[in-house]
N, C-alpha and C positions, 0 to 999 in steps of 0.2 A: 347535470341532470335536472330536470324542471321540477320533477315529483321532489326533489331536497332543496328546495329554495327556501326554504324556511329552517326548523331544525329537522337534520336528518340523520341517519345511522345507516350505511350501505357497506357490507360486506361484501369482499370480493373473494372469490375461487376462482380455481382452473375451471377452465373452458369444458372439460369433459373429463373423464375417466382414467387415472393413475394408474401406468400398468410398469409390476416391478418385479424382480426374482429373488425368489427364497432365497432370504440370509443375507440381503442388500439391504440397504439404506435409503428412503425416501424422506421426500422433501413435500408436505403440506400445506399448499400455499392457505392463508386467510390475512386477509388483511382488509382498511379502512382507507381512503382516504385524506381523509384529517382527521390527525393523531386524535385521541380523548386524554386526556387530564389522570394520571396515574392511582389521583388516588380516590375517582368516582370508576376505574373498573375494572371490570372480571368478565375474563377469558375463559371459558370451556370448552373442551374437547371432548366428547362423546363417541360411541357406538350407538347409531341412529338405530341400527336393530334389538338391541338388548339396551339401551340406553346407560351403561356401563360409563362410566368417568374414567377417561383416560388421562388426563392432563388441566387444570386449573391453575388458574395467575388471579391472585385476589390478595388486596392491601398488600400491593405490592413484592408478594415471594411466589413462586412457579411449587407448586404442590401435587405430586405422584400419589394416588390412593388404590390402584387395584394393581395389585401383583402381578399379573400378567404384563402391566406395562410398564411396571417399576423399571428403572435403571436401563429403557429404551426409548421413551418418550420423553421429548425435552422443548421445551419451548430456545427463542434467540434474543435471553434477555435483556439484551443491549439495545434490541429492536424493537420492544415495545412499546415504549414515548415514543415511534416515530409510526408505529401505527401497522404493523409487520408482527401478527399473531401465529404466523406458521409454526407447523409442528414438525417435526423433526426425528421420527421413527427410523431404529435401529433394528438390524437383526431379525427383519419381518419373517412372519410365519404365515402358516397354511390358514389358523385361524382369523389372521388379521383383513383378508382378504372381505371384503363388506364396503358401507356408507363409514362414513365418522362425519360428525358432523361442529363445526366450530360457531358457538354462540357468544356473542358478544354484546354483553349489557353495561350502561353506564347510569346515574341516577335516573333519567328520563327517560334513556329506548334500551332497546333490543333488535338485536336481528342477526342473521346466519346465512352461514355457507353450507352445502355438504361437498366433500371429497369421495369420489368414487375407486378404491382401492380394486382392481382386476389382476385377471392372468397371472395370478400367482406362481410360476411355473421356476421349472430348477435350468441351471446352466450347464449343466452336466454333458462333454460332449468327449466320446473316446477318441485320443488321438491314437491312430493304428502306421505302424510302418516303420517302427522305432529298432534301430540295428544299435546293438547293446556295444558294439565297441568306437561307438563316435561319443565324444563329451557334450556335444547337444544337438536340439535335434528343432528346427523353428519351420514351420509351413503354416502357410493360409488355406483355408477352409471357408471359399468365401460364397459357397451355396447356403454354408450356414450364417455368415456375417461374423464369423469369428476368428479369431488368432489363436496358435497355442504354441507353446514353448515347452520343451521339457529339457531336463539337463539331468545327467547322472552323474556321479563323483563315485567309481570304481575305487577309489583309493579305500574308502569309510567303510569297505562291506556294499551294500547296493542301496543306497541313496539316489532315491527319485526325487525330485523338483518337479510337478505339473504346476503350468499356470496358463488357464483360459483369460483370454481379453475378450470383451464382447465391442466389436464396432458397432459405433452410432453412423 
């Protein structure tokens, strides 16, 4: 890039809009180009709307400070010298749905990405047709793009096993 021919700090994101379903696990891409030096920087991760700290890497330890995001947001701290600031969200919820936004300062620059979190929507799909004396029961449902599987174990009392696959 010509505008960094000098010294420069270029943050990279996705190309547009991260769309995920309740109670999944997403992946935050932010990253650099050429790594920076461990121990001139820090990494934030925000809520651009509420400006809310979700996630910090400073002198070197990854630091959770608001409870909402304790013990689901993680950075990939093996990946940081190499310049791969992605965030790593567990367990998303309705509330998470928004901007985040990953800022990255080292002694002389700054500069950011934001992640666009959408369609936060559930996977919830009934599977109907199920004849109680087969041990499983597997059809596609491919107007929705999905699989589902169930399996009963008569022996235990009445043990249902539901599991939706969602095709990519």
């Amino acid at each position: 890039d010509r505008r960094c021919s000098l010294v420069c700090l270029q943050v990279e994101g996705p190309s547009g809009p991260l769309q995920v379903q309740l109670g999944d696990s997403v992946l935050l891409p932010c990253s650099v180009r050429t790594p920076v030096p461990l121990e001139e920087l820090e990494v934030e991760w925000r809520r651009s709307d509420s400006e809310t700290l979700v996630l910090l890497f400073q002198d070197g330890e990854e630091r959770g400070e608001e409870p909402e995001f304790r013990n689901r947001a993680h950075f990939f701290t093996e990946e940081i010298s190499r310049g791969n600031f992605s965030l790593f969200l567990t367990d998303v919820r309705t509330e998470d749905e928004g901007d985040f936004m990953c800022e990255v300062h080292t002694s002389l620059l700054s500069a950011s990405t934001t992640v666009l979190l959408q369609d936060l929507g559930t996977a919830l799909i009934f599977c109907l047709g199920l004849e109680m004396d087969t041990d499983s029961y597997f059809f596609s449902l491919p107007f929705l793009n999905h699989i589902c599987y169930i399996r009963i174990i008569p022996l235990s009392g009445l043990v249902l096993n539901i599991y939706f696959y969602h095709k990519m």
